[in-house]
VMD Tcl script that draws the C-alpha trace (Angstrom):
set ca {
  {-30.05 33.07 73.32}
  {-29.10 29.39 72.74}
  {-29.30 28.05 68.91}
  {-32.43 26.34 67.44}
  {-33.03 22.92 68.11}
  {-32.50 20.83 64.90}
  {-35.29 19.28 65.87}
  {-37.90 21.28 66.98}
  {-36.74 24.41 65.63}
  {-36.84 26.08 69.16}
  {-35.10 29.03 70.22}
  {-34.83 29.04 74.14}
  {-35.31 33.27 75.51}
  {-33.05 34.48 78.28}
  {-35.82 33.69 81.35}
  {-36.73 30.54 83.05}
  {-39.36 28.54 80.79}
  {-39.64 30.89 78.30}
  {-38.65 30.14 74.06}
  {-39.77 31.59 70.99}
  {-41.46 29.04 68.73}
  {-43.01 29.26 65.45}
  {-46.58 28.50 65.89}
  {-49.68 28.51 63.67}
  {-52.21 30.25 64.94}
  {-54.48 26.95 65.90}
  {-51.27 26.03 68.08}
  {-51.35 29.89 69.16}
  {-54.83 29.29 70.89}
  {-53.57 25.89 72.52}
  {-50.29 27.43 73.85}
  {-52.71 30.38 75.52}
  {-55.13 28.03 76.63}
  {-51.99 26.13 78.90}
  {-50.56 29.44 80.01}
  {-54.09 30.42 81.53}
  {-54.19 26.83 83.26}
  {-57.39 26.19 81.28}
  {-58.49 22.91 82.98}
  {-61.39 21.66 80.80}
  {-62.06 21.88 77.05}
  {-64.01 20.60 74.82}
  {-65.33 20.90 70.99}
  {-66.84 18.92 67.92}
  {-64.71 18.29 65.19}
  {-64.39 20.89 62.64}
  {-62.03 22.91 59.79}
  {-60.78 24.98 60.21}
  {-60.26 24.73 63.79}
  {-59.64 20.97 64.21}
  {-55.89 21.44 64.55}
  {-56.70 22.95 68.21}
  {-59.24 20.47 69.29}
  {-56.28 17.72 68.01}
  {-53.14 19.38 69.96}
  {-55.73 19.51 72.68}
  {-56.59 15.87 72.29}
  {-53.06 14.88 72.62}
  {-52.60 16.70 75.77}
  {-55.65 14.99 77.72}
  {-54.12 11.60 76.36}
  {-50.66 13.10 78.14}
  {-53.27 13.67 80.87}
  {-52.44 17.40 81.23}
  {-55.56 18.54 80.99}
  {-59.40 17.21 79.94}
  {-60.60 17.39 76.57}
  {-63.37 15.91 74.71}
  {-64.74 15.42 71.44}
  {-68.60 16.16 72.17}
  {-71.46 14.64 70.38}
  {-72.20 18.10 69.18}
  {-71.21 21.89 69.82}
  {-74.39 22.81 72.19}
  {-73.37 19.66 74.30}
  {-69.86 20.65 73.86}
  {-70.87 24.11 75.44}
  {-73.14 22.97 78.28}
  {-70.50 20.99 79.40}
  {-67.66 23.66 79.45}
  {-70.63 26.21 80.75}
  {-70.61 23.92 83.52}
  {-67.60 23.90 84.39}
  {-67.03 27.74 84.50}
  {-69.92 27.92 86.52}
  {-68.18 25.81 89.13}
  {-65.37 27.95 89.30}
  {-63.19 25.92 86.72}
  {-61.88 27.31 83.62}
  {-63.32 26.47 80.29}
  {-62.81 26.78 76.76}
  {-65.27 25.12 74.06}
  {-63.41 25.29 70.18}
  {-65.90 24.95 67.01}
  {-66.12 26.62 63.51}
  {-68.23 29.30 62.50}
  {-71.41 26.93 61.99}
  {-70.90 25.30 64.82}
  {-71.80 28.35 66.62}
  {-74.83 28.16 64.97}
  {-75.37 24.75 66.74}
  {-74.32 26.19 70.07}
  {-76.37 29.46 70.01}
  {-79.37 28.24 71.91}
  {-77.03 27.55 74.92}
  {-74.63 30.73 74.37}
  {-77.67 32.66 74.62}
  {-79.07 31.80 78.18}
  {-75.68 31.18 79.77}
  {-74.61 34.41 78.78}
  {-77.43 36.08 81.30}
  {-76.02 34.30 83.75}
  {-72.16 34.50 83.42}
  {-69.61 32.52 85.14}
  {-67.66 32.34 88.23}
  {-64.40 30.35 86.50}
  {-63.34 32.16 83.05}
  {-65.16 30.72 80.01}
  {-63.48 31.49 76.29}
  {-65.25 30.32 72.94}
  {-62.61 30.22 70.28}
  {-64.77 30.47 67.14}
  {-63.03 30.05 63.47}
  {-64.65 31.56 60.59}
  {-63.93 30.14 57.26}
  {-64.24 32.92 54.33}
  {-64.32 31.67 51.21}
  {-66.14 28.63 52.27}
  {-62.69 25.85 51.81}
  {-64.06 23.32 53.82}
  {-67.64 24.75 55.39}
  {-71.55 25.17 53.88}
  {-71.48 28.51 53.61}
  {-69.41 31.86 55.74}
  {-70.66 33.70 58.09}
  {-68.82 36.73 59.60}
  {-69.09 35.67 63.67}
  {-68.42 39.56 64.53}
  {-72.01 40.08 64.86}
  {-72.47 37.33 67.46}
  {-71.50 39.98 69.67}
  {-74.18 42.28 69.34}
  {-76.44 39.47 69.55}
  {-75.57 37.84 72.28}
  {-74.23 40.67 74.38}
  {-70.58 39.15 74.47}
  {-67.49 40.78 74.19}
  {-65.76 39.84 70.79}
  {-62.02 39.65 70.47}
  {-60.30 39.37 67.29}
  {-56.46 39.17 66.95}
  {-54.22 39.63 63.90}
  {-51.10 37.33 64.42}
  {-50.28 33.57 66.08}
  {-48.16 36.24 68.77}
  {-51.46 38.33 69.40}
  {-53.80 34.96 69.25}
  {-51.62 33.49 72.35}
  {-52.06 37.02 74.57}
  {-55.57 37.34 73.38}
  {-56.54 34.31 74.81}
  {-54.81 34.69 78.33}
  {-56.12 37.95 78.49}
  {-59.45 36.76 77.92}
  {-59.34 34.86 80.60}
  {-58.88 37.96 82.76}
  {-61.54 39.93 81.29}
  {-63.73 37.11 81.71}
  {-63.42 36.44 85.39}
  {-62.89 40.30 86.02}
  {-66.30 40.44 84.57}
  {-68.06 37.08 85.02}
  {-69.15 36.91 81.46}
  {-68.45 34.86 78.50}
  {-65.51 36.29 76.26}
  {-65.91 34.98 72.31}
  {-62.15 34.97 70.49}
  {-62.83 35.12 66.85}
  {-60.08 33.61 64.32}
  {-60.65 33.04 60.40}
  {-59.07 30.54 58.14}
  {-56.05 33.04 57.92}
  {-55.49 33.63 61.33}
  {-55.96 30.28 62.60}
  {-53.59 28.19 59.62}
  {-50.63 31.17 59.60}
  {-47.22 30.84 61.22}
  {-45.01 33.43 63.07}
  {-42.68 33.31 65.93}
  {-44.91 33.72 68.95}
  {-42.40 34.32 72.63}
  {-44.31 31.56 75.32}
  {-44.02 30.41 78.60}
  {-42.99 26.57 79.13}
  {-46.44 25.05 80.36}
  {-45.81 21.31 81.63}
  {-47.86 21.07 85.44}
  {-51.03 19.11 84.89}
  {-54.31 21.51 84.65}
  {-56.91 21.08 87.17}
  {-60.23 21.10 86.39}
  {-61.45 20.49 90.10}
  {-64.54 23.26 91.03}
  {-67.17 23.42 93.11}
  {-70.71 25.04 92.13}
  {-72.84 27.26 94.10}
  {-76.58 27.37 93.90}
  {-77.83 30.56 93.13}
  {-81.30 31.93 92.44}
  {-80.70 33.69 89.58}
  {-80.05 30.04 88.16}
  {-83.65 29.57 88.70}
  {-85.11 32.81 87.99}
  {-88.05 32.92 85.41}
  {-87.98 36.37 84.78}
  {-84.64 36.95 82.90}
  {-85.37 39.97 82.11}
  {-83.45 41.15 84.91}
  {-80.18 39.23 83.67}
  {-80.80 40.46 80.42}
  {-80.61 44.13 82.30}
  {-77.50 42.98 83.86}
  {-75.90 42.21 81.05}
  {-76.50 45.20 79.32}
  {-74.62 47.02 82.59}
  {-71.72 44.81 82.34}
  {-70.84 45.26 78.72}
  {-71.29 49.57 79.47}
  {-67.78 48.56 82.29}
  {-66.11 46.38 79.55}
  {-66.30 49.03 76.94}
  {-64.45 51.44 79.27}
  {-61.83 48.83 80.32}
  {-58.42 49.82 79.32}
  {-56.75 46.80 78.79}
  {-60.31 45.57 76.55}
  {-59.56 49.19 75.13}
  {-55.93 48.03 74.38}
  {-56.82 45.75 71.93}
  {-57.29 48.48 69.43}
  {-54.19 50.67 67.85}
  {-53.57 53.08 65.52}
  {-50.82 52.26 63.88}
  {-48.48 54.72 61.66}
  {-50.05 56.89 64.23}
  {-46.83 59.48 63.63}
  {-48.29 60.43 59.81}
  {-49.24 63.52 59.07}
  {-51.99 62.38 56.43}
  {-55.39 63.50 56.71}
  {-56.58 60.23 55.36}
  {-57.11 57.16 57.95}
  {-57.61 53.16 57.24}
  {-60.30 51.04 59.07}
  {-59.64 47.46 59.36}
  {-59.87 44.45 61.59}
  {-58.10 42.09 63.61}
  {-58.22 39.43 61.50}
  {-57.00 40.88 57.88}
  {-54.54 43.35 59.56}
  {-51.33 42.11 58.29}
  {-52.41 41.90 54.66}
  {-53.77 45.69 54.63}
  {-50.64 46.37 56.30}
  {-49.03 44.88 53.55}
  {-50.78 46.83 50.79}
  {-49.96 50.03 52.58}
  {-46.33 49.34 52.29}
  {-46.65 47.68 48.71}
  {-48.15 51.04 47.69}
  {-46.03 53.28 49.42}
  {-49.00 55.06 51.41}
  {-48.25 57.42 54.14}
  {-51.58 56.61 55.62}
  {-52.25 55.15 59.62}
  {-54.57 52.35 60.07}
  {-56.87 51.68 63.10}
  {-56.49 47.80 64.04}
  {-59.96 46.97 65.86}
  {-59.24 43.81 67.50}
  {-61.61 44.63 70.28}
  {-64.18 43.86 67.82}
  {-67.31 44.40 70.57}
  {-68.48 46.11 72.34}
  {-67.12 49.28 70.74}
  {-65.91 52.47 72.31}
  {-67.68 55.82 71.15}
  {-65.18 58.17 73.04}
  {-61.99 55.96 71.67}
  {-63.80 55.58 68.32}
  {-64.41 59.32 68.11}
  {-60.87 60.42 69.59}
  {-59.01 58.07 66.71}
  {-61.23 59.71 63.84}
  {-61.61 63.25 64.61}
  {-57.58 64.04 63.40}
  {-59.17 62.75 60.00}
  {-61.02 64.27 57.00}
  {-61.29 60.70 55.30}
  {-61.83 57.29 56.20}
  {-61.43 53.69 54.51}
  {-62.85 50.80 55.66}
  {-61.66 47.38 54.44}
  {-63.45 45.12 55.82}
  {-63.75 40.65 55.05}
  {-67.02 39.49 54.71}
  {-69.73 42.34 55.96}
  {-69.68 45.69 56.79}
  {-69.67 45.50 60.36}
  {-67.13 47.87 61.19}
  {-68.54 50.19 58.89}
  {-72.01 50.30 60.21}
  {-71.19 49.93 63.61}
  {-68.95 53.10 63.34}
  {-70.96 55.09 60.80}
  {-73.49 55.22 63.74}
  {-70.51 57.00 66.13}
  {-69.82 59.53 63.19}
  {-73.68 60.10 62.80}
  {-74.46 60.01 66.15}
  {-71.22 63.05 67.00}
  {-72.19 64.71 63.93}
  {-68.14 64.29 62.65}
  {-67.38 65.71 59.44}
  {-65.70 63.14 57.68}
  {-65.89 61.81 54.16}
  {-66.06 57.83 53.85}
  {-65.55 54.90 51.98}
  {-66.68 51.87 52.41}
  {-66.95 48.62 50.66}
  {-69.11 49.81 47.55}
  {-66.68 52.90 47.05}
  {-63.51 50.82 47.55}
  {-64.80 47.54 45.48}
  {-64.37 45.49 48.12}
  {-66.64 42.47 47.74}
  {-68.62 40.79 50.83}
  {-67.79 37.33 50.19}
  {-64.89 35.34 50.06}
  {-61.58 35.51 51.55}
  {-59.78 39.06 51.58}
  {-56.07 38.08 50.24}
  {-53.92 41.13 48.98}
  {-54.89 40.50 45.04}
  {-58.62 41.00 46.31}
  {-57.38 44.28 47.55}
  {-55.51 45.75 44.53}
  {-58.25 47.67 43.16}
  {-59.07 49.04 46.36}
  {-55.69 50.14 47.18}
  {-55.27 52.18 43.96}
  {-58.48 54.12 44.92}
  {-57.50 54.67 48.33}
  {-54.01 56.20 46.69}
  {-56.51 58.60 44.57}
  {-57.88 62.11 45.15}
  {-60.34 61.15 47.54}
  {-62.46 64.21 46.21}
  {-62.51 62.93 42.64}
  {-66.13 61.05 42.30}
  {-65.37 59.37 39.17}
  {-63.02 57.36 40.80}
  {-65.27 56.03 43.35}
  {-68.16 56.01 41.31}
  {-70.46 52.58 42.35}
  {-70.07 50.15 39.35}
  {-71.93 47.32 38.25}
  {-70.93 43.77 39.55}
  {-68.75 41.82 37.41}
  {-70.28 38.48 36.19}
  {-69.06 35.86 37.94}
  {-65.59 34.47 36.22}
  {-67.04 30.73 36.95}
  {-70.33 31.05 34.90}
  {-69.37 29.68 31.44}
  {-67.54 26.68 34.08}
  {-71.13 26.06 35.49}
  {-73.10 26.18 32.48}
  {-71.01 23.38 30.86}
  {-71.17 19.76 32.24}
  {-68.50 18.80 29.77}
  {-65.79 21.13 32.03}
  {-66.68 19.33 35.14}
  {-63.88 16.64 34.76}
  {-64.55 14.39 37.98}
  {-60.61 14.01 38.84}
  {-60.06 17.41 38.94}
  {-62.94 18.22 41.97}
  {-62.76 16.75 45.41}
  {-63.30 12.83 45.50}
  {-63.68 10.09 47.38}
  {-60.15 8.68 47.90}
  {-58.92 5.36 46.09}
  {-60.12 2.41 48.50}
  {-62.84 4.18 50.30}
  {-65.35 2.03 52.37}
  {-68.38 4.70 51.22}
  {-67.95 4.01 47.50}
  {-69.02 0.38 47.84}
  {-72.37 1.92 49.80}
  {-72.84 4.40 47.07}
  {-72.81 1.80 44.35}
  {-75.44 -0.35 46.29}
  {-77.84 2.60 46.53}
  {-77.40 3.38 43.33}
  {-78.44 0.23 41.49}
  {-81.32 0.25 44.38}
  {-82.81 3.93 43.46}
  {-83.76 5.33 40.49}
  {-83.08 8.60 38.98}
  {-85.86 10.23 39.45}
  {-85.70 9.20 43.90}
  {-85.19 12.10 45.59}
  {-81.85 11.34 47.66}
  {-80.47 14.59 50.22}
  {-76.43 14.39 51.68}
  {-75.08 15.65 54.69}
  {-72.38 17.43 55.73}
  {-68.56 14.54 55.45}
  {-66.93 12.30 53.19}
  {-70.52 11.19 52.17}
  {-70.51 14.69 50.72}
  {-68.43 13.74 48.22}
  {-70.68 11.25 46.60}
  {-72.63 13.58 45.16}
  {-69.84 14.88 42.33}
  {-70.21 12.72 39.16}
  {-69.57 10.42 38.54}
  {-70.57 8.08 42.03}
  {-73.13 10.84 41.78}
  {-75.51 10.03 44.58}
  {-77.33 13.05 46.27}
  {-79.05 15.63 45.19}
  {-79.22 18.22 47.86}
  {-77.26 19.26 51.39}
  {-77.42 21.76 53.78}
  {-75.98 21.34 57.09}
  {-75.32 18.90 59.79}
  {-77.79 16.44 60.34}
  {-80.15 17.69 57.94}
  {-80.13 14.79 55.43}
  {-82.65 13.27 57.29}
  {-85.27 15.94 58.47}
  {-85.18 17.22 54.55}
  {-85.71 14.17 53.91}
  {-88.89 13.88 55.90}
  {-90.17 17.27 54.17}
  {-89.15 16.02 50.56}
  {-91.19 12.84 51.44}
  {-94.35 14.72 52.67}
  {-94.26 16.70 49.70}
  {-93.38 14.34 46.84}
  {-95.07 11.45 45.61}
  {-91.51 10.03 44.91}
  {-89.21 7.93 46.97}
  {-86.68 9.87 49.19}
  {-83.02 8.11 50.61}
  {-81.30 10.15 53.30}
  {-77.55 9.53 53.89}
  {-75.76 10.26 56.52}
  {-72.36 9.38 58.52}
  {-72.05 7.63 61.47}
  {-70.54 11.15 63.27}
  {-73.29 13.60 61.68}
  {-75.77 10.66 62.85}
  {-74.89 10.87 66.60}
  {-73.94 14.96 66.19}
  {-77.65 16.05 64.84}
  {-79.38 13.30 62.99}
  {-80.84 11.26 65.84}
  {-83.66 14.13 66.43}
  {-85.12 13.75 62.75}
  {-85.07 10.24 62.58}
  {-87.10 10.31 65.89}
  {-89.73 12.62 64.26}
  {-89.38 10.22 61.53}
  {-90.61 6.80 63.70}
  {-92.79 9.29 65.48}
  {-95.19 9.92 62.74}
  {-94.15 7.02 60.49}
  {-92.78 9.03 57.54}
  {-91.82 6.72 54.90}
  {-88.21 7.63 54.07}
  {-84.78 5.26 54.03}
  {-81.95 6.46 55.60}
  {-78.65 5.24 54.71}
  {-75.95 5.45 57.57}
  {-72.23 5.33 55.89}
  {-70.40 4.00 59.35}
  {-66.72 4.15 59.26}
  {-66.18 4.81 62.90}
  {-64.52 7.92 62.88}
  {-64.89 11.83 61.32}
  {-63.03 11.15 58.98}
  {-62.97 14.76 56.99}
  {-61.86 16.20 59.46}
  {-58.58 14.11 60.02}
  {-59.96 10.88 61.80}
  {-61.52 12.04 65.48}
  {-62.98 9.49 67.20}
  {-66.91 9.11 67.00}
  {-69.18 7.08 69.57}
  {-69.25 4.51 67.08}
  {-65.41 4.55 67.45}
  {-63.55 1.28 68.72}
  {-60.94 1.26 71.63}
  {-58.51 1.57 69.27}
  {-58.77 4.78 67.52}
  {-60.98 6.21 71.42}
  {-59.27 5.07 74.40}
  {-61.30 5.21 77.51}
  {-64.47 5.94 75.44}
  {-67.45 3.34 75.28}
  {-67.91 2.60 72.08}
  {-72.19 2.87 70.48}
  {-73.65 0.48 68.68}
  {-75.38 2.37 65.71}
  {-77.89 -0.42 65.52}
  {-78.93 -0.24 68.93}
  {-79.08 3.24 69.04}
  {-81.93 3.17 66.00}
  {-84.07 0.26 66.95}
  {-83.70 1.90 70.32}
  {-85.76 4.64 68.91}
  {-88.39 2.53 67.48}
  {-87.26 2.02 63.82}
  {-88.48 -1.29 62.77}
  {-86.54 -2.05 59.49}
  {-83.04 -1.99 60.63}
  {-79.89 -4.01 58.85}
  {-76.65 -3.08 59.24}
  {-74.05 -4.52 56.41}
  {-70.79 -5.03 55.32}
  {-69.71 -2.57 52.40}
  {-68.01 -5.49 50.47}
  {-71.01 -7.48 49.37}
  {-72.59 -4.96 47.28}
  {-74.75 -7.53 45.41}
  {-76.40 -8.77 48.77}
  {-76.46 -5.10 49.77}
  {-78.68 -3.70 46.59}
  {-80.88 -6.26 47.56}
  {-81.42 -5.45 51.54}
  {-81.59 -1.44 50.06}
  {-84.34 -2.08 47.73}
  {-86.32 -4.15 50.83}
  {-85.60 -1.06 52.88}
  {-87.28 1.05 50.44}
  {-90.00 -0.70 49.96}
  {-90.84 -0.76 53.69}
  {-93.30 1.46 55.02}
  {-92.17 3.83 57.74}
  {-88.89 4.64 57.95}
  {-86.18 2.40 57.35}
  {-82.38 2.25 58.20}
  {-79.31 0.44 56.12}
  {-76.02 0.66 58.06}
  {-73.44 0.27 55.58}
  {-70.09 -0.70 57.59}
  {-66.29 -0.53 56.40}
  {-63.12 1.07 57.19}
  {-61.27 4.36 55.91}
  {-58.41 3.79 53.95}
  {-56.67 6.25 55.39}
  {-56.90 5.47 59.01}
  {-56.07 1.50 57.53}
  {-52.63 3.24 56.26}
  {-52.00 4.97 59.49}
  {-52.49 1.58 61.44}
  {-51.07 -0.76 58.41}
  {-48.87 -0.39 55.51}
  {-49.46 -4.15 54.52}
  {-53.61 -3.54 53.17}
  {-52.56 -6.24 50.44}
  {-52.03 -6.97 47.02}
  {-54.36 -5.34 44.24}
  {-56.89 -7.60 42.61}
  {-55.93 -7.67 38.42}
  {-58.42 -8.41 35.81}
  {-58.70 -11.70 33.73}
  {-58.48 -10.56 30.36}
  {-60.45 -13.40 29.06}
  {-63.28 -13.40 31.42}
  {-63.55 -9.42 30.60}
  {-66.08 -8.18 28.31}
  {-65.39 -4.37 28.49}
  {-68.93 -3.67 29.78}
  {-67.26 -0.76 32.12}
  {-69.29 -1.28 35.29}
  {-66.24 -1.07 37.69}
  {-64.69 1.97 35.97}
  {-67.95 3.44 35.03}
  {-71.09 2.60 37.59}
  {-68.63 1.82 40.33}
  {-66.60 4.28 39.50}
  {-63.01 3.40 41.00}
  {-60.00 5.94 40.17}
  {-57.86 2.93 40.29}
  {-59.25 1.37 37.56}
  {-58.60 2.30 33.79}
  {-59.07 1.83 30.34}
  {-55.17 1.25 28.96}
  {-54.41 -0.15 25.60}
  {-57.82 -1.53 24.97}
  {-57.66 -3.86 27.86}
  {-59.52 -2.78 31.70}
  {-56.52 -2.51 34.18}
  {-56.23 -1.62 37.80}
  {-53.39 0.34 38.63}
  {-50.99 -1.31 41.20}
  {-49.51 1.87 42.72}
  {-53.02 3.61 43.55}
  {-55.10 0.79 44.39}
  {-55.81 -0.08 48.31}
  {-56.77 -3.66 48.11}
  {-60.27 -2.58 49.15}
  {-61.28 -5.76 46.98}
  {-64.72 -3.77 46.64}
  {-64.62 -3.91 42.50}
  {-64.46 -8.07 42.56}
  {-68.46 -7.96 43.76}
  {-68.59 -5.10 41.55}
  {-67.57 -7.29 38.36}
  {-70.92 -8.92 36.85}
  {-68.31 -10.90 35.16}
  {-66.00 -12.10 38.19}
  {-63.26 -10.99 35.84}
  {-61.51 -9.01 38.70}
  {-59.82 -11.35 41.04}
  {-58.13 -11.21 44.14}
  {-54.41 -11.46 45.09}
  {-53.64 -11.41 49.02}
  {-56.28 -9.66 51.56}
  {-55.51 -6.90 53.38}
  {-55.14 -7.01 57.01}
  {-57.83 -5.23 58.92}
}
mol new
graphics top color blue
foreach p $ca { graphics top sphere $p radius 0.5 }
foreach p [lrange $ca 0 end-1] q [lrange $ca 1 end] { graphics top cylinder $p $q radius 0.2 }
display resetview
């Protein structure tokens, strides 16, 4: 074995093309995607599972393979359906609620199956660090008669995903490869094949009449048949091991794929002779394998993230074989159903699971602790602004924000969406009251309006916008509901890391046509439509308050760029504005209404700070005195 690279920290394995790399588990999924000559991909933009669709970006500008950054996860998934249904194989990435977005498409495709192997790599974020809500994808399974796959380690995450290719053309069905926010950001040494031939994703589809049958009942049948051969598959089977299988205990630990290594890690911190079954094949489950692993066992632990799937799902195998056993699940074990599982979490269940398992004290049911936030929440004072997520110093949205806001009124109802824009509603910018999920700024906003004898502002980003928000505003022109929507364009996702959007230039999308966001919505009827610079914020309250005071709906495109894809293009933004002392009268609107980070109260006096500020030059329209003046502009 030759020495690490300095460089790439490589270690080359005896074997032609072969090396042992450390590799988080989002680079896992890419590295198994190459080694099963995966030809076409495709996704939406979304954490935790943007670092795939990025690696995967790079390699279809290398031109090994063809990726795209989709409008939206259902188109995202028709088009990699497609694809496997012409023999080619497929792989669409998204995030747990992205899913959500897809399911309408999952659902029918899955009666039909594919010819070429199709993979959905889903990531689940518990704990909810950069998603709406979590959602446990295990049960997508059941649902949608798919076989689930959940692996524990970047190593396992790489075989997983060539596997599934296997089990998905040996079966001609769609194989879902679940990952969380642990799985998919962790590192280990994972042992790969070299991949460097350029993918293919040439196919060729063959009408069939199923395609076209009205009755799907019969597919439905047929899927029912096909998951009865996968759950008797012994390499599917494989994906499940008991491990410590040698103890002698009478005591057995039920966990899965994805939280593995840290109750692995208990175990051994506690110095417990006890086995644990690793589920990875997370659906369809096994009654005979099931049954063989627990019937050497008088007791059984289940520790479980998020819901009690494996519990239920296996409680129903015990029940159903009439097994004497004695379990404990998450109520017995205090194992909460929300947020991450990290080995702290699983302390108190750990000492239990060490305990007489006969003494019922000990696993008496207790009464939930309060919530260690609470007194946080009930006092605004605690809230400090610079301690919270924030817009960044120089960002194109805050110059939007402080339009609408001297255009609306407290009392205007205003709903968010899911980006940067997001951030707009923490205090102090402080603009929105309510979000939900992508795209839904604007058809909330058309139920708030209906319902409300108040005005109602929707905004929205120019990548939510083309992702889910065209629909509503539609419904909008179509009945003439009498809302504003405010679209924050900045030309890219920029929450995400900076993927291109169809609003996107040449620059930051090669070969993609960029959208004009102003066609787009007078293309679909709306009749007040201005788009604007964010710099001229005085002009800009004035064009919002028109908007609002049309009737119908109404559309302000607020324009600028992030400072953050300015810094990857440009060091040189320019010099930061200072502040005339004597033209100054203290009235705080820059620091205050505008709220800038970069400016500051210091000795008395209103200063910017030179080593935070971008040069946005936003804050001299801002000034009501002109007090803040400009040095040199920043290039664009």
């Amino acid at each position: 074995m030759k020495a690490a690279d300095s460089k790439t920290d490589i270690d080359v394995v005896e074997g032609e093309g072969e090396e042992v790399q450390l590799l988080m588990g989002n680079r896992a999924v890419v590295q198994g995607l190459l080694e099963a000559k995966v030809g076409l991909t495709t996704a939406y933009p979304g954490t935790p599972s943007t670092e795939i669709q990025m690696q995967l970006y790079k390699l279809h500008q290398k031109g090994q393979l063809y990726f795209e950054f989709s409008v939206n996860e259902k188109v995202a998934f028709e088009i990699a359906g497609a694809a496997a249904l012409s023999g080619v194989r497929s792989a669409v990435i998204m995030k747990h609620v992205g899913l959500n977005v897809a399911s309408d498409s999952l659902m029918a495709l899955a009666y039909f199956g594919v010819i070429g192997g199709m993979v959905v790599v889903v990531v689940d974020d518990p704990g909810c660090l950069s998603s709406q809500n979590e959602q446990d994808s295990r049960f997508w399974g059941k649902f949608s008669h798919l076989p689930i796959l959940e692996p524990s380690t970047s190593q396992e995450i790489k075989d997983t995903i060539v596997q599934a290719y296997e089990l998905s053309e040996k079966y001609n069905t769609i194989i879902l490869v679940r990952l969380t926010s642990f799985t998919s950001l962790n590192t280990a040494e994972v042992k790969m094949k070299v991949v460097e031939e350029k993918l293919a994703k040439d196919g060729d589809f063959f009408k069939d009449i199923r395609y076209a049958l009205p009755a799907r009942y019969v597919l439905h049948k047929g899927l029912h048949a096909i998951l009865e051969q996968i759950k008797e598959d012994e390499d599917f089977l494989g994906n499940n091991e008991l491990k410590y299988g040698d103890s002698i205990s009478d005591r057995l630990i039920i966990t899965q794929g994805a939280i593995y290594p840290m109750v692995e890690y208990m175990r051994n911190l506690n110095n417990l002779d006890i086995p644990i079954l690793k589920i990875n094949a997370i659906h369809p489950l096994n009654e005979k394998q099931i049954g063989e692993f627990l019937k050497k066992y008088k007791y059984i632990y289940f520790v479980e993230e998020l819901e009690s799937y494996l519990e239920s799902e296996i409680l129903s195998i015990i029940g159903k074989y009439n097994l004497n056993l004695k379990v404990f699940g998450k109520e017995q074990l205090a194992i909460p159903e929300e947020n991450r599982i990290l080995p702290d979490v699983l302390s108190e269940a750990f000492k239990r699971i060490a305990t007489d398992p006969n003494n019922e004290e000990i696993f008496k049911v207790k009464p939930p602790v309060p919530s260690p936030y609470a007194h946080v929440f009930g006092r605004v004072d605690q809230l400090i602004p610079r301690t919270i997520p924030r817009l960044c110093d120089g960002c194109c949205h805050r110059g939007a924000f402080y339009s609408i806001k001297r255009a609306t009124k407290k009392t205007d109802i205003i709903p968010s969406d899911i980006g940067c824009y997001a951030l707009g509603q923490v205090f102090p910018v402080d603009i929105g009251d309510f979000w939900l999920c992508m795209g839904a700024s604007i058809g909330t906003a058309i139920g708030f309006s209906l319902t409300n004898d108040k005005p109602v502002v929707a905004v929205i980003g120019d990548g939510t916008f083309f992702h889910a928000g065209i629909p509503p505003l539609i419904d909008a022109v179509l009945y003439n509901h009498n809302i504003t929507v405010a679209i924050l364009n900045n030309s890219l996702t920029a929450m995400t890391g900076g993927q291109p959007t169809p609003s996107s230039d040449e620059k930051k999308a090669k070969n993609q046509r960029q959208l004009d966001i102003e066609q787009v919505v007078r293309g679909l009827g709306v009749e007040y439509v201005k788009s604007v610079r964010v710099e001229d914020t005085k002009e800009n309250t004035k064009i919002f308050r028109e908007a609002m005071a049309h009737e119908g709906p109404s559309v302000v495109i607020f324009n600028g760029e992030c400072v953050v894809e300015l810094y990857r293009h440009s060091l040189d933004l320019g010099e930061a504005p200072y502040v005339d002392e004597e033209l100054c009268n203290m009235c705080g609107t820059c620091f205050i209404e505008f709220s800038c980070p970069s400016i500051i109260k210091k000795d008395g006096q209103i200063v910017i700070r030179e080593d935070t500020c971008t040069a946005c030059n936003i804050c001299v329209g801002v000034c009501p005195q002109t007090a803040i003046i400009p040095r040199k502009k920043k290039k664009v």
